[in-house]
C-alpha positions in Angstrom: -18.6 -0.5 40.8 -16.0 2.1 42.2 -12.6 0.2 42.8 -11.7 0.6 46.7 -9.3 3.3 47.2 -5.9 1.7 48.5 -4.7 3.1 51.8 -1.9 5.7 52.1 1.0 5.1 52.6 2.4 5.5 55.8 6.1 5.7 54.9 4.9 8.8 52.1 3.8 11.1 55.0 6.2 13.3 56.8 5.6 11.3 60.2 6.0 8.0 58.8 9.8 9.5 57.7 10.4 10.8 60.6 9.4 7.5 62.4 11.4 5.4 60.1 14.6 7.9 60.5 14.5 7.4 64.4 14.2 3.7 64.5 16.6 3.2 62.2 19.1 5.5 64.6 18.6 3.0 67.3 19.6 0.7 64.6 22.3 1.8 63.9 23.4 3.1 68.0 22.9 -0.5 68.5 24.5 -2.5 65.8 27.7 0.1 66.0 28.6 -0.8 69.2 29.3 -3.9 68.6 32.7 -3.0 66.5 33.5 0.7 67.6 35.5 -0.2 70.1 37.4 -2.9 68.0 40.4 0.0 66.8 41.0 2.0 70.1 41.3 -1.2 72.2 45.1 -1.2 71.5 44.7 2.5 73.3 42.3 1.4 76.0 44.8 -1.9 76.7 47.0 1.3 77.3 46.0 3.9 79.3 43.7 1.4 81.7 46.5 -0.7 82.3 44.3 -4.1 80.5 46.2 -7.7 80.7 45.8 -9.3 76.9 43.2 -11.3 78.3 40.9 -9.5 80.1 41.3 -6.9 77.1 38.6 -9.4 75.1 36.0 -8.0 77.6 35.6 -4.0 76.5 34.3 -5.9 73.0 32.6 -9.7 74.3 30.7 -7.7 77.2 28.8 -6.1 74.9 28.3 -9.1 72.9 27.6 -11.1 76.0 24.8 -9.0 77.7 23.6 -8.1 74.0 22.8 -11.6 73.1 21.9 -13.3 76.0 18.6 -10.6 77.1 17.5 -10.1 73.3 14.5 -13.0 73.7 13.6 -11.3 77.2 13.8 -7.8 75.5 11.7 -8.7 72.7 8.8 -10.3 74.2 8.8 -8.0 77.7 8.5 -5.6 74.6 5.5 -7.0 73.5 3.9 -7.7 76.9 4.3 -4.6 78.5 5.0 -1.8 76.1 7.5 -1.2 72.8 7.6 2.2 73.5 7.9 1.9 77.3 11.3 -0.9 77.0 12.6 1.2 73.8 12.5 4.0 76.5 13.7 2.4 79.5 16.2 1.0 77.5 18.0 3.9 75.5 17.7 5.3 78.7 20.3 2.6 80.2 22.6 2.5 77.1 22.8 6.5 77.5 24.1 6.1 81.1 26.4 3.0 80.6 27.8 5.0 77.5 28.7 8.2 79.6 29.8 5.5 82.4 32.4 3.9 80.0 33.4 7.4 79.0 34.3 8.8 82.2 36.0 4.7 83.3 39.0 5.6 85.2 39.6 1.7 85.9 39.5 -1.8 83.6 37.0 -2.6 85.9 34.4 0.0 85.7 34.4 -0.2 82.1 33.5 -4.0 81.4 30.7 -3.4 83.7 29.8 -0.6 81.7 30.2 -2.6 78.7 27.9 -5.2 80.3 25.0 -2.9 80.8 25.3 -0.8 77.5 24.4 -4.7 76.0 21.1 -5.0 78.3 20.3 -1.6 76.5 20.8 -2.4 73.4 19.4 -5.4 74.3 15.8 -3.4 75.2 16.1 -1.0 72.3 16.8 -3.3 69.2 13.5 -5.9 69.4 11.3 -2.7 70.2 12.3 -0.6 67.8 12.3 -3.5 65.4 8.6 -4.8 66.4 7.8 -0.7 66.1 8.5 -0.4 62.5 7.1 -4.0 61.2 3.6 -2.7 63.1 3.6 0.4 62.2 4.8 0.2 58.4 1.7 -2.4 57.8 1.1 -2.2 53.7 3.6 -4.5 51.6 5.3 -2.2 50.1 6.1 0.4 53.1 6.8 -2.9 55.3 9.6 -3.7 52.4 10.9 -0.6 52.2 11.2 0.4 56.0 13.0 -3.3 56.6 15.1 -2.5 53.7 16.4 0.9 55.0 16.5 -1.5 59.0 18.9 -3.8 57.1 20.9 -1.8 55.6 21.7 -0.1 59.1 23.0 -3.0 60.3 24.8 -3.6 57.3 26.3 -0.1 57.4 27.1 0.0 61.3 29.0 -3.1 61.0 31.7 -1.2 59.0 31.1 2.6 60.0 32.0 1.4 63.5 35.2 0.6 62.4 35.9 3.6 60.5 34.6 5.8 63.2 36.2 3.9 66.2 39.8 4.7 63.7 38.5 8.2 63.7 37.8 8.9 67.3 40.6 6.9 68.6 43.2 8.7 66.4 41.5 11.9 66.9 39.8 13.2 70.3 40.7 10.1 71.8 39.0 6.9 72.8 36.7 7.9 75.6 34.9 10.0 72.6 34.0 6.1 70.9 31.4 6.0 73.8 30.7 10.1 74.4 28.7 9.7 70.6 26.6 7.5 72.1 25.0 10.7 74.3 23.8 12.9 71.3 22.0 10.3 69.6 20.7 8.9 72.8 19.7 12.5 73.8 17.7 12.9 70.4 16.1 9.5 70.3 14.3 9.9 73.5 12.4 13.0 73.1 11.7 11.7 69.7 10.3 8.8 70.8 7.8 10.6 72.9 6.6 12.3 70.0 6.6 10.2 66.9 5.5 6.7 69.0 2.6 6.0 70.3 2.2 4.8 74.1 0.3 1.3 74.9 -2.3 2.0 77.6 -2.6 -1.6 78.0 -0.2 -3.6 80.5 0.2 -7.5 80.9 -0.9 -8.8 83.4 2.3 -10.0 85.7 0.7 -12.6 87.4 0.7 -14.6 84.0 4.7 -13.6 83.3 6.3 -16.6 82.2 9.2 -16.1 84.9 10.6 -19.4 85.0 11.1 -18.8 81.1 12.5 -15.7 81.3 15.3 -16.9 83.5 16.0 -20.2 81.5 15.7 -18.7 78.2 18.1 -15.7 79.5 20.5 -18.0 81.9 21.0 -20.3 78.5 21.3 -17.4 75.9 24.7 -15.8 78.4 25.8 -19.3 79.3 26.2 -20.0 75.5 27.5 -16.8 74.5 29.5 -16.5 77.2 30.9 -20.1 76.4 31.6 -18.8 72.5 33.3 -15.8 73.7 36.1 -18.0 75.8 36.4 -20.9 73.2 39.5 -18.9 71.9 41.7 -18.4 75.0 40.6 -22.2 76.5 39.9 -24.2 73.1 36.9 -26.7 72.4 38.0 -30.0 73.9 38.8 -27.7 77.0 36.1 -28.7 80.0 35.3 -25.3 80.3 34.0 -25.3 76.8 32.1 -28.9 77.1 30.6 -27.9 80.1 29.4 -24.5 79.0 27.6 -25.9 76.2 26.4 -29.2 77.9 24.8 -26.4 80.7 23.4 -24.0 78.1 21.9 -27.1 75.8 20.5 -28.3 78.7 18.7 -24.9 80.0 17.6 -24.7 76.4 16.0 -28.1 76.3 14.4 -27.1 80.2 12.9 -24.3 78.7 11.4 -25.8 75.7 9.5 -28.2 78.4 8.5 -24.8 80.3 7.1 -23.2 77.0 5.4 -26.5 76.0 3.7 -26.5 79.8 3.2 -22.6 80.7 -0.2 -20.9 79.8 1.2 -17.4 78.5 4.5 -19.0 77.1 7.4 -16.0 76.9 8.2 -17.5 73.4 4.9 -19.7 71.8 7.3 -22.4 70.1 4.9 -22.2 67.3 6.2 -18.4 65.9 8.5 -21.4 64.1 5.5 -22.8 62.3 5.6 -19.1 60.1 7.0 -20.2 56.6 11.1 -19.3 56.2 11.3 -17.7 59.3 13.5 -20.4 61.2 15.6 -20.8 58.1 16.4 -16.3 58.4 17.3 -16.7 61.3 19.7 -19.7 60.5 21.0 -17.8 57.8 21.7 -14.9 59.7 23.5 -17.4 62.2 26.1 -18.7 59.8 26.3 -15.6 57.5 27.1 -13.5 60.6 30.0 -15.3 61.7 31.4 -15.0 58.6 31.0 -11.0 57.9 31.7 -10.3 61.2 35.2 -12.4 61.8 35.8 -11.2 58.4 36.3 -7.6 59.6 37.9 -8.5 62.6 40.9 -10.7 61.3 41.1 -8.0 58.4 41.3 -5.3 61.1 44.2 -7.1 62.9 46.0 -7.5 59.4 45.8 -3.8 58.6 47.3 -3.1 62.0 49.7 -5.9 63.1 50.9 -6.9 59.5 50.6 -3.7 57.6 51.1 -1.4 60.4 48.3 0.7 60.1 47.4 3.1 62.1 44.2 2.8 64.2 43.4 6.5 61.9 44.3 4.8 58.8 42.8 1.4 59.6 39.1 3.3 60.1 39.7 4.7 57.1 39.9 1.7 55.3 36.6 0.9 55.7 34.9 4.1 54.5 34.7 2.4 50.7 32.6 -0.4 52.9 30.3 1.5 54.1 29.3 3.4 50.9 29.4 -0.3 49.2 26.5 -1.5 51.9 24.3 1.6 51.4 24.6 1.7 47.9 23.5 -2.3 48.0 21.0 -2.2 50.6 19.2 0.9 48.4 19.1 -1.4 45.2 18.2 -4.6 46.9 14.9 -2.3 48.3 13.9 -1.7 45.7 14.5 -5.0 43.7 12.7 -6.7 46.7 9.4 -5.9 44.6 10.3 -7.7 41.4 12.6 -10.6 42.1 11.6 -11.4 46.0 14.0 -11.3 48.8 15.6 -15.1 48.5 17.1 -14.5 45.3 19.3 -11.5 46.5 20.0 -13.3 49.6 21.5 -16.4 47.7 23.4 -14.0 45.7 24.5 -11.8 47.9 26.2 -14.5 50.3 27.9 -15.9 46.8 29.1 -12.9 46.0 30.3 -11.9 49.7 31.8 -14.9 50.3 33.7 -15.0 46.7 35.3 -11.6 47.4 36.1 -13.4 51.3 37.7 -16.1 49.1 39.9 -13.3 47.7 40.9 -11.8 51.0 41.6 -15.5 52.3 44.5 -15.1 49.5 46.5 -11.7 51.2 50.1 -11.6 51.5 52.4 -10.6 54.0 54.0 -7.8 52.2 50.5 -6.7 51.0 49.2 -3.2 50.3 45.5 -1.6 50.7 44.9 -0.8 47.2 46.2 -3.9 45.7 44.9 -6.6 48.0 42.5 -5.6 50.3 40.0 -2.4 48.2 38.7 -4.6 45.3 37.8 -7.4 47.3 36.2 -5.5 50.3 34.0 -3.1 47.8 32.6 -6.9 46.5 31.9 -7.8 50.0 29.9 -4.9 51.2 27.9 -5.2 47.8 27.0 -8.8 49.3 26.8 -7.6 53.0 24.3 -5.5 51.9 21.9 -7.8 50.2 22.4 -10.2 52.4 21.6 -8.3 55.8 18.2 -6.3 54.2 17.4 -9.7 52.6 17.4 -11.4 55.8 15.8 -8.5 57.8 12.8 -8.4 55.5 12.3 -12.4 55.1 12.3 -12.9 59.0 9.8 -10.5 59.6 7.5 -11.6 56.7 4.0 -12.7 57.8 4.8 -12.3 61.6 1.6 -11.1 63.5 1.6 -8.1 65.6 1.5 -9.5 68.9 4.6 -11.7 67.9 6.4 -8.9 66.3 9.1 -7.9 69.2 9.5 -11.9 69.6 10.6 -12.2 66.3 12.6 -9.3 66.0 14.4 -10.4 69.5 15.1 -13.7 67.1 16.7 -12.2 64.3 18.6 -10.0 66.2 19.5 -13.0 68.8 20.9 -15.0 65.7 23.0 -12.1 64.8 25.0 -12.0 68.1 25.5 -15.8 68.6 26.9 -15.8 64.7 29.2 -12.9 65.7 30.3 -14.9 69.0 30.4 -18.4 66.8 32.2 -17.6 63.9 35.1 -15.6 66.4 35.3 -19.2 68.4 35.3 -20.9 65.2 37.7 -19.0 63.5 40.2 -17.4 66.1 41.1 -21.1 67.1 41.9 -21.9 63.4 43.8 -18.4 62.8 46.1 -19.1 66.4 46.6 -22.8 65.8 48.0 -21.8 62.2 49.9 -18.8 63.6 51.4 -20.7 66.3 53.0 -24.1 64.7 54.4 -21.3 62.0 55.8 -19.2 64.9 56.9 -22.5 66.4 59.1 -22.9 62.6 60.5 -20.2 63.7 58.7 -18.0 60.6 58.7 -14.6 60.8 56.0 -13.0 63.0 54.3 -11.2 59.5 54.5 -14.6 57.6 53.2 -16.7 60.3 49.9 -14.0 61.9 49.2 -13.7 57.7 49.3 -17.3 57.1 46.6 -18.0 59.7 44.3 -15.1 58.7 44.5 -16.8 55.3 43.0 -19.9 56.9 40.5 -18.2 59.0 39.2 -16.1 56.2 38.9 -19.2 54.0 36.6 -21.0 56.3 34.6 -17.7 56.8 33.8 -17.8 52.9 32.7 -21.4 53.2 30.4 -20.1 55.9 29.3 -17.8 54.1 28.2 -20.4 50.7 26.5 -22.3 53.4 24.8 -19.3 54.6 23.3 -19.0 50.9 22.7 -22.7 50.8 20.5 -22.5 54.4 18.8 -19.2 52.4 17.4 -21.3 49.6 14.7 -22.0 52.1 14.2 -18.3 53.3 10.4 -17.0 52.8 10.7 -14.6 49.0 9.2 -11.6 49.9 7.6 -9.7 47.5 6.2 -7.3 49.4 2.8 -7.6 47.9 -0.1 -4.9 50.0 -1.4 -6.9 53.0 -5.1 -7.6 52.7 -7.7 -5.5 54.4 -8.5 -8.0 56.9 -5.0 -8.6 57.9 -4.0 -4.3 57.6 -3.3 -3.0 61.0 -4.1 0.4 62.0 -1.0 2.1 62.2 0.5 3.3 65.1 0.7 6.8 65.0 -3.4 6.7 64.4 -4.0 5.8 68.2 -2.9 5.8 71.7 -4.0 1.9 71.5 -2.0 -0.8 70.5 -2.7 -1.9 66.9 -5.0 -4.6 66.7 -4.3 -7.6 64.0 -6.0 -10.2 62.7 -4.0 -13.1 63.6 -5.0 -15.1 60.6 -1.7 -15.6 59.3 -0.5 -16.6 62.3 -3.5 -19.0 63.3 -2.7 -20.6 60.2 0.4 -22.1 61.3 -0.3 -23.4 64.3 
């Protein structure tokens, strides 16, 4: 008997690369916004006449609005449309972008900030679900998550090395003017290369009350992180935050457990490892991601970097990620996704260890380059590890939820580990200042201690990762294959098989 001639692969054709090239664009749109603006904001403080405090905004807007409508995102995603939300909502991150541009006030350009996250917040989870229904066979599924992965992994420090570049260069307006171009390309694109849903959900089944606990307890608790710095953790502020948002949290788990068409079926956390990638992208997040920040503000407040030079810093980081993330891919198939996980966060958080030791009269190339190539080797393993393992075995239907969950546990790390670790790095800083030590000795000393708990974060993360699914990225089975979606105006169908399983 003839053997069954496999499928083809998706990824080989010329469409299935030029899918995979424009999702991963709204990758990386979305991911670099989050640390773009991190080197002009000394600028922006500047010419839009900031106060220190309200300054945190330009960047914990973003974060805010980002994290807090990623669950709604996701799942409206996969109720009423990818295609139609990834739309609607590169649409609103293109005008927010050209709105922050053109801010002629502090004020205008939070609430720019503000809606650029409920973009990003649209765009991320659909383009996300797009890929893991679209790329269906093992190995395309491996290698498209691999190259999604690595875009965050690469964004995270290209962001800083373009916000040096644009803020020392055309100026920092021009940090948000990239946006348009890319935004500009994507949408057309999208028209072409994805497929429309002619199906809608039905609104009278909208989980509503969900929506708006779920949503409300997501900004509450981000919003919450985000002020733990300037107020402290035993401040009421900070106990009443998150006694409000654990409470809408534990109100809409009732909801779920009661509603008919749940917005998120509580039992997506019955699929094997996927509650544990999610928890490692929690912890290992806020350890990468206050990592470059209190490295940033040693380059420029210690060292006296310019914002130029600072961006520049982190071009060796970037290269390091993509080199990573384009061996881990491919590794993927032989060794499974935990074990690069595991090792990645060792490694990463060693080479955090090393930073952790930086002196005050420190220079680039003898304390910072070593260490930070070491890193983004980790970075990169850790964030397509993590990628791939939390989408592994998630149905069709399911697939903007989940990618909504992954993405949600990357923001609420970032917004943890900088309430976490800006309290430790000011209460160091201060009872030094207080000694009267010099201003160098004393901001150094306490980004020592900050970037020493970050590496312990970051061995937990691996520790947390030990449960992870490993991928292999074996072909999916021809009753679970889905047709792909560039083979019909319908949304794929999917056996839900896997899923059923775990329920």
């Amino acid at each position: 008997m003839a053997t069954p001639a496999q499928p083809t692969s998706f990824l080989a054709t010329r469409q299935g690369k030029l899918l995979l090239t424009l999702l991963c664009a709204v990758a990386f749109l979305d991911f670099l916004d989050a640390s773009i603006v991190n080197v002009a904001l000394p600028t922006i403080r500047r010419d839009l006449h900031f106060t220190v405090q309200n300054l945190q905004w330009v960047l914990s807007g973003y974060l805010l609005t980002y994290g807090g409508f990623l669950l709604l995102g996701g799942r409206t995603a996969d109720l009423l449309g990818r295609r139609r939300i990834l739309l609607a909502g590169t649409s609103v991150f293109a005008l927010s972008s050209l709105t922050a541009g053109l801010a002629s006030s502090a004020g205008l350009l939070v609430g720019a900030r503000l809606a650029q996250g409920v973009g990003a917040a649209m765009m991320s989870p659909a383009a996300l679900s797009i890929l893991t229904t679209s790329f269906n066979r093992g190995t395309d599924r491996l290698k498209a998550l691999g190259a999604w992965g690595a875009m965050a992994g690469i964004s995270s420090a290209a962001g800083v090395f373009l916000g040096g570049l644009l803020a020392g260069g055309p100026g920092w307006r021009w940090v948000f003017f990239v946006n348009l171009p890319v935004c500009a390309i994507i949408i057309p694109a999208a028209f072409r290369l994805v497929s429309g849903e002619h199906h809608r959900a039905p609104l009278a089944n909208f989980d509503t009350p969900g929506a708006i606990l779920v949503t409300a307890g997501m900004l509450l608790l981000v919003y919450t992180l985000i002020r733990v710095p300037d107020v402290g953790w035993s401040a009421s502020q900070t106990i009443v935050g998150l006694s409000g948002s654990l409470m809408l949290f534990a109100a809409f788990t009732f909801n779920e457990l009661r509603h008919r068409n749940p917005l998120v079926p509580l039992s997506i956390f019955r699929i094997p490892g996927l509650a544990a990638a999610d928890a490692t992208q929690v912890i290992a997040m806020a350890g990468f991601y206050s990592m470059f920040f209190f490295i940033t503000l040693y380059m420029q407040t210690v060292l006296q970097f310019s914002p130029l030079r600072a961006g520049a810093a982190y071009l060796p980081v970037t290269i390091g990620v993509a080199v990573s993330a384009g061996i881990c891919s491919k590794l993927f198939e032989k060794t499974g996704t935990r074990p690069l996980i595991v090792g990645g966060a060792l490694m990463a958080g060693g080479a955090v260890y090393w930073l952790s030791r930086i002196p005050a009269d420190g220079s680039y190339l003898t304390n910072l380059l070593a260490p930070l190539v070491i890193m983004s080797l980790g970075l990169g393993a850790v964030f397509v590890g993590v990628q791939t393992a939390a989408q592994a075995d998630v149905p069709a239907d399911k697939a903007g939820l989940a990618a909504a969950l992954i993405n949600s546990s990357l923001q609420v790390g970032a917004a943890l580990g900088l309430a976490i670790f800006s309290v430790i790095a000011t209460t160091r800083t201060q009872n030094l200042l207080a000694q009267h030590v010099s201003p160098a000795t004393a901001y150094t000393a306490g980004f020592q201690r900050a970037l020493f708990v970050s590496s312990l974060f970051l061995v937990g993360a691996a520790l947390i990762a030990t449960r992870a699914t490993n991928t292999h990225g074996e072909p999916i089975t021809r009753d679970e294959a889905l047709p792909v979606s560039h083979a019909s105006n319908q949304e794929p169908a999917v056996s839900k098989q896997r899923y059923e399983e775990t329920r």
